[in-house]
PABATOR-811487 format. One line per 3 residues: for each residue y, x, z of C-alpha. Coordinates in nm, 3 decimals. Each point is the difference from the previous one (the first is absolute). Layout:
residues N
Y,X,Z ~ ...
//
This chain:
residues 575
3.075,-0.501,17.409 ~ -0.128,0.046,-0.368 ~ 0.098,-0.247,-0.225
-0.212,-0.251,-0.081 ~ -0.005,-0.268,-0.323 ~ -0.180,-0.281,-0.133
-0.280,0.077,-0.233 ~ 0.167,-0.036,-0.345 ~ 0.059,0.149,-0.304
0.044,0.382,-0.024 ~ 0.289,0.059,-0.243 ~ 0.340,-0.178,-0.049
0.184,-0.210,-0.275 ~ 0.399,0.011,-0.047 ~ 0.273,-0.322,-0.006
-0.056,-0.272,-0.289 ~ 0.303,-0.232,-0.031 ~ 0.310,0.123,-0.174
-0.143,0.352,-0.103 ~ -0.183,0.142,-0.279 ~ -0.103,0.341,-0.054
-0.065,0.320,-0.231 ~ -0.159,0.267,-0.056 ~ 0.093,0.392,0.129
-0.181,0.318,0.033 ~ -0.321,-0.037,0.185 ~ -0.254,0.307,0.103
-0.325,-0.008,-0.207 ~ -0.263,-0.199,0.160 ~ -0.331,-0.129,-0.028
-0.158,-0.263,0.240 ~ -0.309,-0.152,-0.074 ~ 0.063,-0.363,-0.071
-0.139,-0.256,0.232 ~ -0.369,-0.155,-0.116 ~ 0.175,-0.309,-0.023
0.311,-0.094,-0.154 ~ 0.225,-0.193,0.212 ~ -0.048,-0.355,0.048
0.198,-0.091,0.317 ~ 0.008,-0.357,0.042 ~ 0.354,-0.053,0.143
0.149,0.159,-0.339 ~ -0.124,-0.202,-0.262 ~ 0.123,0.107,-0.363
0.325,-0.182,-0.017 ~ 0.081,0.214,0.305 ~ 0.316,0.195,-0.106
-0.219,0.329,0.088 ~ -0.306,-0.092,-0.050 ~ -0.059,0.334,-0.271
0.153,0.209,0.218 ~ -0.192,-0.078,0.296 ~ -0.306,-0.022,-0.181
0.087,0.366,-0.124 ~ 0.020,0.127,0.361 ~ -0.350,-0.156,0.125
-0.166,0.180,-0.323 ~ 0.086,0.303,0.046 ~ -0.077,0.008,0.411
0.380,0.025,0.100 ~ -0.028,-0.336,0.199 ~ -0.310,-0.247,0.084
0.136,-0.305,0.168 ~ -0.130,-0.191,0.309 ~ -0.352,-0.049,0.094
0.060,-0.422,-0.075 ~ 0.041,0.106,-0.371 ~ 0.407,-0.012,0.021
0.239,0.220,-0.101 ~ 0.295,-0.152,0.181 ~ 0.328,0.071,-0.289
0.253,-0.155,0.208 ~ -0.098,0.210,0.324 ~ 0.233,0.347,0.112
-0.159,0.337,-0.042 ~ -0.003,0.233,0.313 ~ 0.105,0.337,-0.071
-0.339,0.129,0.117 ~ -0.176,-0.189,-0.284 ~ 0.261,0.151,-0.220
-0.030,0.308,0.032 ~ -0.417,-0.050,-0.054 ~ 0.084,-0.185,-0.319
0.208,0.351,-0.144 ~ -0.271,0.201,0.145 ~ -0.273,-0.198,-0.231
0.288,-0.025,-0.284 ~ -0.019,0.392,0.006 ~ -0.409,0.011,0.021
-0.038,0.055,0.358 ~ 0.054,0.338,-0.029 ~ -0.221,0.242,0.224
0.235,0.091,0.329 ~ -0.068,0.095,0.359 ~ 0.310,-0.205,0.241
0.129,0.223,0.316 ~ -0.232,-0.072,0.275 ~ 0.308,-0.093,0.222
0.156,-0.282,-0.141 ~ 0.382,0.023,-0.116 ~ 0.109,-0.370,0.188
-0.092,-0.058,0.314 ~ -0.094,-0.368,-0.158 ~ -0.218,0.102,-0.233
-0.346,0.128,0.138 ~ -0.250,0.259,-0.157 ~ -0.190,-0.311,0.022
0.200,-0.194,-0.172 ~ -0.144,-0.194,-0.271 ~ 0.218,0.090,-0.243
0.103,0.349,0.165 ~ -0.144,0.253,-0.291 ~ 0.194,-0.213,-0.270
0.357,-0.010,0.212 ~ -0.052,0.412,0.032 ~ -0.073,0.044,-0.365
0.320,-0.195,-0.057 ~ 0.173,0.166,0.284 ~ -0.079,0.344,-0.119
0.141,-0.056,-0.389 ~ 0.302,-0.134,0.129 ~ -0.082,-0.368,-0.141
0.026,-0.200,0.391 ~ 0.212,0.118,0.239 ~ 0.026,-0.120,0.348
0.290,-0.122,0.285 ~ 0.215,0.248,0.228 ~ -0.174,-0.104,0.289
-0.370,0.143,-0.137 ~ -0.139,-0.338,-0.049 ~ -0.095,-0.130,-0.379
-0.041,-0.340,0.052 ~ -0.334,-0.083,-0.241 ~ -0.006,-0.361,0.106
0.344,-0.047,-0.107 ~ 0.048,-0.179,-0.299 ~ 0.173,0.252,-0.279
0.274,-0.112,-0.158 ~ 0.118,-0.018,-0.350 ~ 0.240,0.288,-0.022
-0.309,0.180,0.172 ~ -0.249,-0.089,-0.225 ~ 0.188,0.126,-0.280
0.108,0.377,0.179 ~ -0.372,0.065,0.009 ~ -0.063,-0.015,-0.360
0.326,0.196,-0.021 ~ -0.070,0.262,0.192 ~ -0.352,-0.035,-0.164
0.151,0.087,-0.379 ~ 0.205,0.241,0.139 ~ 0.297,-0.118,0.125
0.162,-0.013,-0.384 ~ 0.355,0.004,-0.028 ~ 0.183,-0.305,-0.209
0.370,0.064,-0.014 ~ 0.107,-0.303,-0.199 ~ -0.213,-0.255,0.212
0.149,-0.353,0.042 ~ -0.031,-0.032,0.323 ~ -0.111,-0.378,0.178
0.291,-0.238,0.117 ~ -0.124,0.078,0.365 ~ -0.093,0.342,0.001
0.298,0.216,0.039 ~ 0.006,0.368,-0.055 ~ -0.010,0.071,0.378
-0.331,-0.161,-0.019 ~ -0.237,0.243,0.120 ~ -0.239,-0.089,-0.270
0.290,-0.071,-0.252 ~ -0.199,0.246,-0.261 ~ -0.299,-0.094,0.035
0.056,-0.383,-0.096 ~ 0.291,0.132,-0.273 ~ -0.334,0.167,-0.149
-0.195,-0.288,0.026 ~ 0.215,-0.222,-0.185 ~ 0.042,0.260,-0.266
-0.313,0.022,-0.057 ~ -0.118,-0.401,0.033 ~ -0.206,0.117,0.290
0.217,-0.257,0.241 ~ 0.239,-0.239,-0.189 ~ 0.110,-0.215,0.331
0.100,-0.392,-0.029 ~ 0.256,-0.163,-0.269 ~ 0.265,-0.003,0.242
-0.014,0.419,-0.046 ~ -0.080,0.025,0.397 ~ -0.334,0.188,0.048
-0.038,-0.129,0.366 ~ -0.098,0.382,0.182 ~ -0.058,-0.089,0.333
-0.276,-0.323,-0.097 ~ -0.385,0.059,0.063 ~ -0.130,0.058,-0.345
-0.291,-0.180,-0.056 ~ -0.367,0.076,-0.113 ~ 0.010,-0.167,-0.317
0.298,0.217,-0.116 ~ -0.111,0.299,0.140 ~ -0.300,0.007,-0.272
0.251,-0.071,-0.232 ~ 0.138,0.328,0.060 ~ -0.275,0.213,0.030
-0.133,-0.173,-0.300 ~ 0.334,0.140,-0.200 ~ 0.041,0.322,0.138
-0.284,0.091,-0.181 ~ -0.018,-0.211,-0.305 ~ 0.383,-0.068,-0.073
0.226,-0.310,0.110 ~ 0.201,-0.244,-0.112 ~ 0.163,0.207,-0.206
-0.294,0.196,-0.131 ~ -0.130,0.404,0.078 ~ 0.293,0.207,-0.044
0.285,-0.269,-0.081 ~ 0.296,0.003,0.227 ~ 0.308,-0.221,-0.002
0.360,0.223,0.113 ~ 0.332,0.050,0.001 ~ 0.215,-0.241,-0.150
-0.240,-0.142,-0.214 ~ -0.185,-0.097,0.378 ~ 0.318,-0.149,0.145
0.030,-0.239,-0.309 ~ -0.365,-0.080,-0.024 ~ -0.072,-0.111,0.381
0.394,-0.148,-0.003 ~ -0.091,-0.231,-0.274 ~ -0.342,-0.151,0.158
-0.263,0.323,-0.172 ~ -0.362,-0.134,-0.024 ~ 0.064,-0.328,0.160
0.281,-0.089,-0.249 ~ 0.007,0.002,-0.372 ~ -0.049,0.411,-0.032
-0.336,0.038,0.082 ~ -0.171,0.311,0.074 ~ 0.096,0.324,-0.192
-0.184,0.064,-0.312 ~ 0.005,0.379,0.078 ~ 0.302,0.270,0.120
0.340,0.045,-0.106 ~ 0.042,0.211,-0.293 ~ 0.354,0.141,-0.109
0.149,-0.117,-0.294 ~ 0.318,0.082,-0.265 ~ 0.293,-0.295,-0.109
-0.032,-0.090,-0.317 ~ 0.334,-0.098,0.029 ~ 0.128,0.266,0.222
-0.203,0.276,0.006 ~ -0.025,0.030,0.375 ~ -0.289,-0.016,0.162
-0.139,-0.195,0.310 ~ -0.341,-0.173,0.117 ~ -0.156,-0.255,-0.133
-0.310,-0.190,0.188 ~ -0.206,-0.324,-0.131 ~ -0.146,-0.258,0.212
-0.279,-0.225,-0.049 ~ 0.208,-0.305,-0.010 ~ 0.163,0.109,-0.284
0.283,0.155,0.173 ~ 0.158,0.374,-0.081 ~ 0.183,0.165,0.295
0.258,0.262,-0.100 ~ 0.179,0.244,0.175 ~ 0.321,0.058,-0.179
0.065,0.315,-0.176 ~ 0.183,0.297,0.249 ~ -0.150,-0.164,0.316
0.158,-0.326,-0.078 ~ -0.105,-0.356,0.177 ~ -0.350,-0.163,-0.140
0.019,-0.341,-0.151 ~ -0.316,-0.183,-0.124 ~ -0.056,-0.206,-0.274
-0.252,-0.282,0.008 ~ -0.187,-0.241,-0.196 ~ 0.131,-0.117,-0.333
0.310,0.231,0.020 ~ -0.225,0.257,0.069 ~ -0.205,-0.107,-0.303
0.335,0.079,-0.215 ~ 0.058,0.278,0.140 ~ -0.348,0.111,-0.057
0.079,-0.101,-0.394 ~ 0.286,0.237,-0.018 ~ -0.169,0.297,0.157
-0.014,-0.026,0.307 ~ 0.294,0.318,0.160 ~ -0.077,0.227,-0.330
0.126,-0.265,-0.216 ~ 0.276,-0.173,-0.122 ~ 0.151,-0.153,0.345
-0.079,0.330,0.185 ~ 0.016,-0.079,0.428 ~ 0.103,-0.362,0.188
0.345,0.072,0.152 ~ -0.034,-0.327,0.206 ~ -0.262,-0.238,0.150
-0.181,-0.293,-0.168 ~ 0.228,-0.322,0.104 ~ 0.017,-0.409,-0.129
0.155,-0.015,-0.277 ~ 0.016,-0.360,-0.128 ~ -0.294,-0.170,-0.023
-0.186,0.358,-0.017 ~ 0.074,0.377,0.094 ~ 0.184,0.281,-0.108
-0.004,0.376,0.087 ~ 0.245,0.284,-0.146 ~ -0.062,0.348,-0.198
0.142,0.280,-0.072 ~ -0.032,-0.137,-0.378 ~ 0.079,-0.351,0.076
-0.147,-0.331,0.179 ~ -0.249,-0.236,-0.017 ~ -0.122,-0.309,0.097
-0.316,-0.219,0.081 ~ -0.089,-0.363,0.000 ~ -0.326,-0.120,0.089
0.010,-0.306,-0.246 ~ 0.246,0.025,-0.301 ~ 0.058,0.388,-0.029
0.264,0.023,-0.245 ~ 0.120,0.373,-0.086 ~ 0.348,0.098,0.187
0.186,-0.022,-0.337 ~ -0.014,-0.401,0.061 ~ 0.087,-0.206,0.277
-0.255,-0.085,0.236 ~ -0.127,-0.225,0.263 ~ 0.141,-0.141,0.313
-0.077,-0.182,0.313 ~ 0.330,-0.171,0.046 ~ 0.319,-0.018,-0.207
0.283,0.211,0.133 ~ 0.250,-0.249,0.177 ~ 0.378,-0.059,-0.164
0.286,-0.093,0.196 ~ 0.089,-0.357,-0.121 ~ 0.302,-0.202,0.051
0.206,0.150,-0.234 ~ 0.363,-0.186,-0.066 ~ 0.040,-0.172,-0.311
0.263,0.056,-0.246 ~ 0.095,-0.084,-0.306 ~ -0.320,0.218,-0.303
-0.294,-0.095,0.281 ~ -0.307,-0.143,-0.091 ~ -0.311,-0.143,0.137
-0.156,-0.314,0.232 ~ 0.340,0.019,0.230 ~ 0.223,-0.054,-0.323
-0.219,-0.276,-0.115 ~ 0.001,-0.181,0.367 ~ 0.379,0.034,0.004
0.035,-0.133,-0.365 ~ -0.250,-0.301,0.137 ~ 0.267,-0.062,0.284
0.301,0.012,-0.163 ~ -0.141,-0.245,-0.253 ~ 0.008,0.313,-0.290
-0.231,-0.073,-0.307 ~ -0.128,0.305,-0.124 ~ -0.333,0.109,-0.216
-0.119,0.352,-0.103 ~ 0.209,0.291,0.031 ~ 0.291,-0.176,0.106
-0.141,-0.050,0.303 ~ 0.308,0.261,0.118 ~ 0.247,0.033,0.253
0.284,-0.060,-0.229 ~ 0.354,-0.074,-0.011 ~ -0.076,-0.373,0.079
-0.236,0.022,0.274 ~ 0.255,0.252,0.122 ~ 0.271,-0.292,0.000
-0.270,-0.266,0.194 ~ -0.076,0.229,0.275 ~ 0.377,0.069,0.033
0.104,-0.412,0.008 ~ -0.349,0.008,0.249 ~ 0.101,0.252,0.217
0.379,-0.190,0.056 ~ -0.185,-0.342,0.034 ~ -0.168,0.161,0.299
0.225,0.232,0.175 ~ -0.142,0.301,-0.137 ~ 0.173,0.351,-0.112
0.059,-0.111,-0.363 ~ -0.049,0.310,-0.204 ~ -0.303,-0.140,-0.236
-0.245,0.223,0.119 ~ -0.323,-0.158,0.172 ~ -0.085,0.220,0.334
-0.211,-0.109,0.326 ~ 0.281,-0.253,0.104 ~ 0.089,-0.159,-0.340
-0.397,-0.015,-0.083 ~ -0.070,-0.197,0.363 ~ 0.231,-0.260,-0.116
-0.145,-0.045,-0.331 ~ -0.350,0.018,0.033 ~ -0.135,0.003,0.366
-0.337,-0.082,-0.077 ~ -0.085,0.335,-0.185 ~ 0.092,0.391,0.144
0.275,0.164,-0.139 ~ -0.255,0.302,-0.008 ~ -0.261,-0.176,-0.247
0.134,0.223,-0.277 ~ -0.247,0.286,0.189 ~ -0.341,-0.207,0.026
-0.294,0.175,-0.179 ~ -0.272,-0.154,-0.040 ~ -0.314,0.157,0.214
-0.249,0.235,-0.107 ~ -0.348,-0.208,-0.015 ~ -0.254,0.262,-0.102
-0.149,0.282,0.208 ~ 0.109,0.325,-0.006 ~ -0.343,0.105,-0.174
0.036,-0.243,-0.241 ~ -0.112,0.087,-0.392 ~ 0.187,-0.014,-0.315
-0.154,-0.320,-0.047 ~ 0.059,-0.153,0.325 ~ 0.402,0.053,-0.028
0.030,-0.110,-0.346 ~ -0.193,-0.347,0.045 ~ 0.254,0.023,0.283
0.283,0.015,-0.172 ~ -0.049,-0.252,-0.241 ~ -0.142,-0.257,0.293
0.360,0.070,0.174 ~ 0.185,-0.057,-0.385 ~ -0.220,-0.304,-0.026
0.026,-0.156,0.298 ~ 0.422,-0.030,-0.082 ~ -0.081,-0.206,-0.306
0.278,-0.273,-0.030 ~ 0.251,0.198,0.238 ~ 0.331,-0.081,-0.137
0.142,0.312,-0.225 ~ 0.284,0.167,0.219 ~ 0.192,0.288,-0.203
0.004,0.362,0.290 ~ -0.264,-0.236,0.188 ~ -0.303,0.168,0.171
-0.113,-0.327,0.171 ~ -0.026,-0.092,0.359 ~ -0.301,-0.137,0.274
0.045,-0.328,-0.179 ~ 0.074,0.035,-0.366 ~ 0.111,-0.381,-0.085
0.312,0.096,0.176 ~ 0.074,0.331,-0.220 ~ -0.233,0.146,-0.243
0.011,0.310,-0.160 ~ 0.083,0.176,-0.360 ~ -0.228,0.174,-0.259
0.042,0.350,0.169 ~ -0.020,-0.165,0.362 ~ -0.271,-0.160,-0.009
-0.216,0.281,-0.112 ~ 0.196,0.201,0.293 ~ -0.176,-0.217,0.266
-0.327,-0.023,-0.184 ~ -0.050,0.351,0.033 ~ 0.146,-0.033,0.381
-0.286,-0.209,0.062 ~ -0.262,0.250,-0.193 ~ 0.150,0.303,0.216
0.229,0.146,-0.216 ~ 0.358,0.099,0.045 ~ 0.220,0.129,-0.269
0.267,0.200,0.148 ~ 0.278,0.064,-0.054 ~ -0.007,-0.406,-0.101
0.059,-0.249,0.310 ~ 0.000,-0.410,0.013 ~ 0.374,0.077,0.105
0.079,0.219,-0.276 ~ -0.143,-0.224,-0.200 ~ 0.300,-0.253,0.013
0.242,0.261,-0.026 ~ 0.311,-0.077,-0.285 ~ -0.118,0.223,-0.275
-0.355,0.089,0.158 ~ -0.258,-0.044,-0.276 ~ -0.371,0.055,0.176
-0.174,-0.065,-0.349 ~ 0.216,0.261,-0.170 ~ -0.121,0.211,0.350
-0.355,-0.086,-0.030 ~ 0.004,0.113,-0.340 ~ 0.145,0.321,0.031
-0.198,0.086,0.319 ~ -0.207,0.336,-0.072 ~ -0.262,-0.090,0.270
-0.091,-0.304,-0.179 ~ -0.266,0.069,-0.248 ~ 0.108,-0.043,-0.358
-0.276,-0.112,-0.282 ~ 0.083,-0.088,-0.337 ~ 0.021,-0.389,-0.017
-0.358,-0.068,-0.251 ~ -0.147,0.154,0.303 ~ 0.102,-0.237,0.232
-0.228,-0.143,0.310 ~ -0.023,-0.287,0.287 ~ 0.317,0.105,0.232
0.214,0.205,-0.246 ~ 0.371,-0.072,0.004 ~ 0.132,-0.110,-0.334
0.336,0.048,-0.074 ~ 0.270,-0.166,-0.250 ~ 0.341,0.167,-0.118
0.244,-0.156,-0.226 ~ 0.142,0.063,-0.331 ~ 0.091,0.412,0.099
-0.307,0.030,0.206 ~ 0.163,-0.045,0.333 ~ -0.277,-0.144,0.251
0.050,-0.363,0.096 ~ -0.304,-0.153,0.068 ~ -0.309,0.082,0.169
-0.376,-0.213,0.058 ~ -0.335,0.087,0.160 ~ -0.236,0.022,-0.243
-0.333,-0.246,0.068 ~ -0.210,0.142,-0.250 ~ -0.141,-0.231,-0.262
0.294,-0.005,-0.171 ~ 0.152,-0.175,0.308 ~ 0.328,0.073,0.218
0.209,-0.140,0.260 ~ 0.340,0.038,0.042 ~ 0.271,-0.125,0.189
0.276,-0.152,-0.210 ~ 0.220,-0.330,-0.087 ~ -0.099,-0.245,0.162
-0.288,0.161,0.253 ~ -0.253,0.234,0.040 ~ -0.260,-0.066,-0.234
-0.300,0.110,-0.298 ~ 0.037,0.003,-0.347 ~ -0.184,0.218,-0.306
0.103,0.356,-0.083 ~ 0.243,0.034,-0.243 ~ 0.181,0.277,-0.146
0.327,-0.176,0.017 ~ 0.135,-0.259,0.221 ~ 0.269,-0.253,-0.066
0.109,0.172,-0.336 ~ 0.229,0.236,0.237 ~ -0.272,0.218,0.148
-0.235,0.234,-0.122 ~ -0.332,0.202,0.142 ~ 0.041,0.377,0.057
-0.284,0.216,-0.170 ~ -0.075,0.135,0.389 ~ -0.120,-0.210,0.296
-0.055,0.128,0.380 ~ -0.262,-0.009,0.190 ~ 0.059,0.041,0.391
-0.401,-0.020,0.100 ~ -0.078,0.276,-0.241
//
């Protein structure tokens, strides 16, 4: 019996969801475009391909239904396919066999010139068993052979193939083209689905950019190594974009060598390394620095490693370096920079005779010890108390306050307090400004917490405030920003001096003192110069400090107390 189909359109669209395509060789054509452009009222404008199908009804490759429709969503039969490459090549003048080549396909057959023209350049093949199926829907690895076979089979020998199309795929090469070239991209999940119906809508997607170019554009492809790193990290549905044009091969400014280099329309630069080495991309703002310093040819010459967090931001290494990226505060990677959280310290750390900080000052409170400013110390006489303490109560009496000693003595607080940082409170995109107003909200809001000599406070500062250098060590906690190798532990160490630290620290900023600004760190030495003393500078000729009795404001001044003097250089951490 000859097959027999509803009326409907005459040619044949390709899948829509998940897949984009570009543009390969095509055989010069010319079709006389419809007298009507396209105007199909189930694919309004917003459709997804609403130009492309409009392109195929202009130009006579498809018409639609009778009831005005085009139907995007509906399969394609291979029959219908095969007339929409015969129109796509300009219905070119051929005589079929007069004895048909499947014994389901009639001379008859509406459709039967169009499947022999196919037939006969090797574009549609049929089954084993002599049939060819027209009314079957074609599938998606299908659909894509035929314009394959129709460019002439091309070879692509650094194709990244789809997550499920294998290389035992029969039509493994034909997709590995496809995605070269843009012509089929598949889903985000890398899976290009072979076996689904591909739908109308798509399929005048890909007609549409076999001739005119794809997603990538005429004559761009996306290979090798430079492929598996693009599609791996998300390509045009994640922050790369489409490619801005091909690979091109470039020197090292650094090294010499020389590898591919590949930009992206998101900003992004794929490179293959030099010798055949992995591709790493750079993106966004790091790209953007790495754009400033020349891209490969300049000073950092090729990525040896992938983009990854990096505090509050990003960093990526060169040949000729690293560098980083923040999306608010960007400072440059000679200073410290941003965080999202402050590294965790292990607490709890035994007390001894030297230690400082809000434990000493709750086990001078305890023991009944009187002490102000810097003699706020574990010394020879608090030794002695905790020794006649530790024999009142049973306790190993050695003088030295650990876990069991310190549950005796002060229950109501953690033995590990000596670790607590403050939280960070601004986001990680934060600006300059944002963290300093930060900062000095944090310093402010500790106004009238009692002076503790090594003390970096604690949750609830009446109990144990802080010192000069301490104090500004949680403000800048709470702006998101760390100073390592300088911890809240550390801090109350016996000859630890995190002012003399701060001071000396390379990756803090250093401007000569007239200069100064809101949220510099001013700093005091004595008579030789030695740092003592440091405040946060208000601006105004304002500062706050923390010192005998409490954390409070006062005016600038170059000396304090008669013993302590400015130095000629301040820092500034939000530089």
């Amino acid at each position: 019996m000859p097959n027999t189909r509803p009326s409907s359109d005459t040619s044949s669209p390709l899948g829509r969801r998940g897949l984009l395509m570009a543009g390969g060789g095509v055989l010069a054509w010319s079709l006389a475009p419809a007298a009507h452009a396209a105007s199909f009222r189930d694919v309004p404008s917003t459709h997804l391909f609403a130009k492309e199908t409009s392109w195929l009804a202009d130009r006579g490759i498809t018409t639609g239904w009778p009831d005005g429709t085009f139907r995007p969503d509906a399969p394609v039969h291979r029959d219908a396919m095969a007339a929409f490459v015969y129109r796509l090549q300009g219905s070119p003048a051929f005589t079929p066999p007069t004895t048909s080549p499947f014994r389901d396909v009639p001379v008859s057959s509406q459709f039967y010139r169009e499947i022999s023209w196919c037939v006969a350049n090797g574009i549609l093949r049929g089954w084993p068993d002599g049939t060819f199926r027209p009314l079957a829907d074609i599938a998606r690895d299908a659909a894509v052979v035929m314009f394959h076979r129709l460019a002439g089979s091309p070879s692509v020998a650094d194709a990244v193939p789809f997550r499920d199309v294998p290389t035992t795929h029969p039509f493994a090469a034909a997709l590995g083209w496809a995605r070269t070239i843009g012509l089929m991209t598949g889903y985000q999940d890398g899976t290009y689905r072979p076996l689904q119906s591909i739908e109308r809508g798509a399929v005048a997607a890909l007609f549409y950019r076999y001739v005119n170019g794809g997603v990538f554009g005429k004559g761009v492809t996306v290979r090798g190594a430079i492929a598996r790193t693009y599609w791996a990290g998300g390509a045009m549905w994640g922050s790369y974009g489409l490619p801005t044009g091909n690979a091109t091969t470039v020197p090292s400014g650094r090294s010499g060598k020389r590898g591919a280099q590949q930009a992206f329309a998101g900003g992004a630069v794929v490179i293959a390394g030099p010798d055949g080495g992995a591709a790493h991309a750079s993106t966004g703002g790091l790209c953007t620095e790495w754009r400033s310093a020349g891209l490969v040819p300049g000073s950092l010459g090729f990525p040896t490693g992938p983009v990854r967090t990096y505090g509050a931001g990003w960093r990526q290494d060169f040949e000729g370096g690293y560098r980083t990226y923040y999306s608010g505060w960007n400072p440059p990677e000679s200073l410290h920079g941003p965080v999202t959280a402050i590294a965790p310290v292990a607490g709890g750390v035994p007390l001894r005779r030297g230690w400082n900080g809000t434990r000493v000052r709750i086990i001078h409170k305890k023991l009944g010890i009187s002490r102000t400013g810097s003699a706020q110390t574990y010394d020879a006489t608090t030794e002695s108390a905790v020794i006649a303490f530790q024999k009142r109560n049973g306790l190993t009496a050695d003088g030295v306050v650990g876990a069991a000693t310190w549950a005796k003595l002060a229950p109501e607080y953690p033995f590990t307090m000596d670790a607590w940082t403050t939280p960070v409170r601004v986001a990680k995109n934060a600006s300059r400004t944002t963290r300093i107003e930060e900062m000095i909200r944090f310093a402010q809001s500790c106004k009238g917490s009692p002076y503790t000599w090594g003390g970096a406070g604690w949750k609830d500062d009446s109990v144990a405030g802080y010192d000069c250098s301490g104090l500004l060590l949680q403000a800048l906690y709470s702006a998101g920003l760390e100073l390592p190798p300088i911890t809240v532990v550390r801090h109350a160490e016996p000859t630890y001096r995190t002012s003399q630290m701060m001071y000396a620290d390379t990756k803090l900023k250093s401007v000569p003192l007239v200069e100064r600004q809101r949220g510099d760190f001013i700093f005091y030495g004595d008579s030789n110069g030695i740092v003592r003393h440091v405040t946060l500078y208000l601006g105004n000729g304002r500062m706050i400090q923390a010192a005998n009795p409490d954390t409070h404001e006062l005016a600038y001044s170059g000396s304090l107390w008669g013993t302590r003097f400015v130095k000629p250089t301040v820092k500034r951490p939000f530089a």
